[in-house]
N, C-alpha and C positions, 0 to 999 in steps of 0.2 A: 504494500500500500504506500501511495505516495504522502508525503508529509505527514510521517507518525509523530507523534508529540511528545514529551516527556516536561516535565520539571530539574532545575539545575542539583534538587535533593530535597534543602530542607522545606515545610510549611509552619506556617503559627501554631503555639502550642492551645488546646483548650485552657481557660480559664482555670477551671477545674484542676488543672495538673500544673500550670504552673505560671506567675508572675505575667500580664499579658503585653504586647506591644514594646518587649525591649529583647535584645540580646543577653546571655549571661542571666535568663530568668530564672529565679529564684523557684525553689519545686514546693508546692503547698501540699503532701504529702509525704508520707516516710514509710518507712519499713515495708513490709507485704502490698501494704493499701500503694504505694508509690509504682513495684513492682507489678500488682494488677493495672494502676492507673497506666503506665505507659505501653502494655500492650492496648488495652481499650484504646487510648490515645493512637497507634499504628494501623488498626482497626480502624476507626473514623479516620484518618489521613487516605487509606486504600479508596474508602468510599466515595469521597468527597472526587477525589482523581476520576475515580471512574464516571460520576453521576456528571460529571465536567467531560467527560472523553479524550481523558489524555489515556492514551494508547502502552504507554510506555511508564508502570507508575513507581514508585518509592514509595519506603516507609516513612516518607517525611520528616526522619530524625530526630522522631518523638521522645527517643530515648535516650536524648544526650544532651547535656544543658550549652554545647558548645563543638564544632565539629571537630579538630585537634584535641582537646581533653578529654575529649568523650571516649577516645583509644587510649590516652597515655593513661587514663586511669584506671586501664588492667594490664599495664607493663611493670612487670619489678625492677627497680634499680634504678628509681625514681621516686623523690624525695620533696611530698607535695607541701612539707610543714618547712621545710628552706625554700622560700620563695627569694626571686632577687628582681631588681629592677632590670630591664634589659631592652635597648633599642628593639626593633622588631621594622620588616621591611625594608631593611634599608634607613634603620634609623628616624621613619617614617611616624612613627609615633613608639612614648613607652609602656612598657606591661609589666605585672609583675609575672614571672613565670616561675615554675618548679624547676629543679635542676638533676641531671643524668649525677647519679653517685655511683653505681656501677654499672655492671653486664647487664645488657637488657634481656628481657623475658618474657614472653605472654604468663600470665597467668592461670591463662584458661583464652576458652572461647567470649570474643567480643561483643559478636552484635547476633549471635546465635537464637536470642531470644526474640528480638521483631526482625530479622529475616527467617525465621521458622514461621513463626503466627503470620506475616505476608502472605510467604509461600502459601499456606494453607487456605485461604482467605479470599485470593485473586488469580483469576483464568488470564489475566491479561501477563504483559512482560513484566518482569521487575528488576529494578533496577535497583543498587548498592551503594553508596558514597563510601570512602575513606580518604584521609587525609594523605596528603602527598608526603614523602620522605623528605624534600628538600624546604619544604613548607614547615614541616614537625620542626626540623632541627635549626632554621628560624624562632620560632616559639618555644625555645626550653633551653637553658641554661647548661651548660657542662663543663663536671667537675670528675669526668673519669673517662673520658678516650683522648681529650686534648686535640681532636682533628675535627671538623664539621661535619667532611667528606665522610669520613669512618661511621663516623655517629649516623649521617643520614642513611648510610646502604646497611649498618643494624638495624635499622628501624623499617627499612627497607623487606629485611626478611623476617622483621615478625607481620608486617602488613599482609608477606604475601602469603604467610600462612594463615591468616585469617580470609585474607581471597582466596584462597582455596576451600578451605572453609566454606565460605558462602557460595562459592561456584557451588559444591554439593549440596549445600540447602535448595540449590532449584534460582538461583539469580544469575538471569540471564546476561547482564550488564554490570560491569564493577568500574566504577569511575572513581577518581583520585582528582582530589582538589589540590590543584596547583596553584593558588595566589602567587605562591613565591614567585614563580616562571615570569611574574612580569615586575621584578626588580630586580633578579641578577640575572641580567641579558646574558654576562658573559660565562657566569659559571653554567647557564641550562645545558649549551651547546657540549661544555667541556666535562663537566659528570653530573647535570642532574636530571638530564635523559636518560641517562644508564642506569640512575638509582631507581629513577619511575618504570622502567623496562624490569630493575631486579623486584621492585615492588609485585610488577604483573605475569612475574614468568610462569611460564608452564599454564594457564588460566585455558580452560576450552571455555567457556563465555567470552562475549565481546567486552572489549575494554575500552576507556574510555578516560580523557584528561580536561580536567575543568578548569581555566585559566580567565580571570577577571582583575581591573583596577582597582575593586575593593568597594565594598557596599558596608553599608552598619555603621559606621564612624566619622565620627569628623574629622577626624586625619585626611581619611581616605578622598573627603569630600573637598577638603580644602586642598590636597594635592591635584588633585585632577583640574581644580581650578588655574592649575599652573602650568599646564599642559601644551595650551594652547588651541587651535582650532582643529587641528590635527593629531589625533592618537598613531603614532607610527611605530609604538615602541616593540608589536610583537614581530616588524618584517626584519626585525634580527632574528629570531625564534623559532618561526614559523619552517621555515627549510628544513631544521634540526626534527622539528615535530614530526614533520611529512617522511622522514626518513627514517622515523621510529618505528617500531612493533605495536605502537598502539594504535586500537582500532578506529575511535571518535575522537575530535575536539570540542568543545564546548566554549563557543564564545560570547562575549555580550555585543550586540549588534543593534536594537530599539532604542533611539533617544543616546547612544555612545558618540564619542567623535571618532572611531576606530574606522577607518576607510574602508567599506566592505571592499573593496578591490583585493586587499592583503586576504582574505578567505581563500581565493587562488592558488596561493602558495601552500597551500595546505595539500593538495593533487595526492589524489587517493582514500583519502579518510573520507568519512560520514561526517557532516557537520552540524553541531546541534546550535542552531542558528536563534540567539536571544532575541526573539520579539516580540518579550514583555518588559517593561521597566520597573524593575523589583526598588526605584528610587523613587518613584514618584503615586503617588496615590490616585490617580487617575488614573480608570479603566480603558483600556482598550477596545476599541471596536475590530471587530474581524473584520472591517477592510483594511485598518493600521497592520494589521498581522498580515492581510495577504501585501500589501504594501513592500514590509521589511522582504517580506517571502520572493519575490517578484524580482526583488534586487538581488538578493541575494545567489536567485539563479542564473545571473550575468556571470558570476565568478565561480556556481559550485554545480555540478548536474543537479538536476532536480530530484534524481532518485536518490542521491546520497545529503535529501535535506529533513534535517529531525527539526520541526517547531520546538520549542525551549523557553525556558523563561531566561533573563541576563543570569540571575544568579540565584541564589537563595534567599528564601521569603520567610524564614523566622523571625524576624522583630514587627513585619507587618501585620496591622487590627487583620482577624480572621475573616471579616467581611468582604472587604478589599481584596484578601488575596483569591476567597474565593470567589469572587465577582472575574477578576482577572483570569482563573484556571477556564471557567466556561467563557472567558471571550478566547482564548487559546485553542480549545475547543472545536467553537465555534467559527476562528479564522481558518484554523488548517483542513476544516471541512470544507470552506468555501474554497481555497487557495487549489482543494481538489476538484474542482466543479470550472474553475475560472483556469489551470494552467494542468490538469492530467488528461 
């Protein structure tokens, strides 16, 4: 089918589960009751997707108050009660983070819990988030390998044993948030393609890499204002990506100053083509969506084009986002009537 749909991952949490309208929300239950609430919570995320017609759905990342913490907090040899202050992006804004103390480990199984209840739940595809290795090791401090590099291709293979992992619960798609990819132009080229590749190896699912200028913060916002009229920064990137093992990109393209012409260079991939603006609180109407869509098939075949949102939509009122999943919907159905 042409123009399947998907979401970049996450959606707003219910009321009910936790803190609404911010990132970093706060969980208004505990124990058992927390544990039941956030499968319920995956469960209503499945539905909402599908009652919308997105083709391609996620468990909305009901179950993690953050999407990098939400893995490092079943890695041993990590040290959440020493936080330290630490640039982040490129120095782009600071954070407090926890810090690598020694050999890392899974603990167990990560997200085993709402990629099983998914699976169980939806005929449609499903799709997996995890956090990128060169992204993680950005966000967390280290005080026991002393190399970045090292640290990120560890974290590298406990990722990909947890995609592996989920390959067997039945997910069909495992995408890796790459934010970092569009701050250090020079190192993605030189290894953190290779850490994203060690992340994904061996996967018989399609894989998939998420790369945006950053949503949720005013960092993010006040940098982009600096940008200028032109976004050019992924046609350093972009080459390295096309030449990788992985299967999608995921860009943001609605309301970006990102030149869709740079999609081109992508040649070969599936492109999950943002034309929702997860920035701005205005709905989209499905001719906006077949709009972006229309362009986009100047630079990418039509059949390798996945409707998407820019990025993720957890800090967005749940009204909003769901108003926006049925214009999404509802554009890629038209976009099939007006260009398949």
């Amino acid at each position: 089918m042409l123009f399947e749909t998907s979401i970049a991952g996450s959606l707003p949490k219910p009321a009910w589960l936790a803190e609404p309208d911010r990132l970093w929300a706060p969980w208004r239950l505990s124990g058992s009751a927390l544990d039941a609430g956030k499968r319920d919570a995956t469960l209503l995320a499945l539905k909402i997707q599908e009652d919308a017609g997105i083709d391609i759905v996620t468990d909305g990342e009901q179950a993690r108050q953050h999407f990098v913490h939400g893995f490092l907090e079943c890695v041993d040899g990590i040290d959440f009660d020493s936080k330290v202050e630490m640039g982040i992006r490129g120095d782009r804004y600071k954070a407090m983070v926890p810090t690598v103390t020694g050999a890392l480990r899974l603990k167990g199984r990560v997200h085993a819990m709402e990629a099983q209840a998914a699976r169980a739940h939806t005929q449609r595809k499903l799709k997996f988030t995890l956090p990128g290795p060169m992204t993680i090791s950005d966000t967390i401090a280290d005080r026991h390998y002393g190399d970045q590099v090292k640290m990120a291709f560890a974290f590298a293979e406990l990722l990909n044993q947890e995609a592996r992992a989920l390959a067997a619960d039945g997910v069909d798609v495992i995408q890796f948030d790459e934010p970092a990819f569009n701050v250090f132009m020079d190192q993605v080229p030189e290894w953190g393609i290779a850490a994203l590749e060690r992340a994904a190896q061996g996967l018989p699912c399609k894989t998939a890499v998420h790369i945006c200028y950053g949503y949720g913060i005013k960092a993010n916002v006040d940098w982009k204002e600096t940008l200028g009229g032109e976004w050019r920064q992924y046609e350093r990137i972009f080459p390295a990506l096309a030449a990788s093992r992985i299967d999608q990109v995921s860009v943001e393209c609605r309301n970006s100053k990102v030149p869709m012409s740079l999609l081109a260079l992508l040649k070969g991939k599936d492109i999950l083509v943002g034309v929702i603006d997860v920035a701005s609180d205005t709905v989209e109407t499905p001719e906006d969506i077949t709009a972006v869509i229309k362009e986009a098939m100047n630079h990418v075949p039509r059949e390798r084009i996945v409707a998407c949102t820019n990025c993720g939509m957890a800090p967005m009122r749940r009204d909003i986002a769901e108003a926006k999943l049925a214009a999404l919907g509802q554009g890629a159905a038209l976009a099939r009537k007006l260009f398949g």
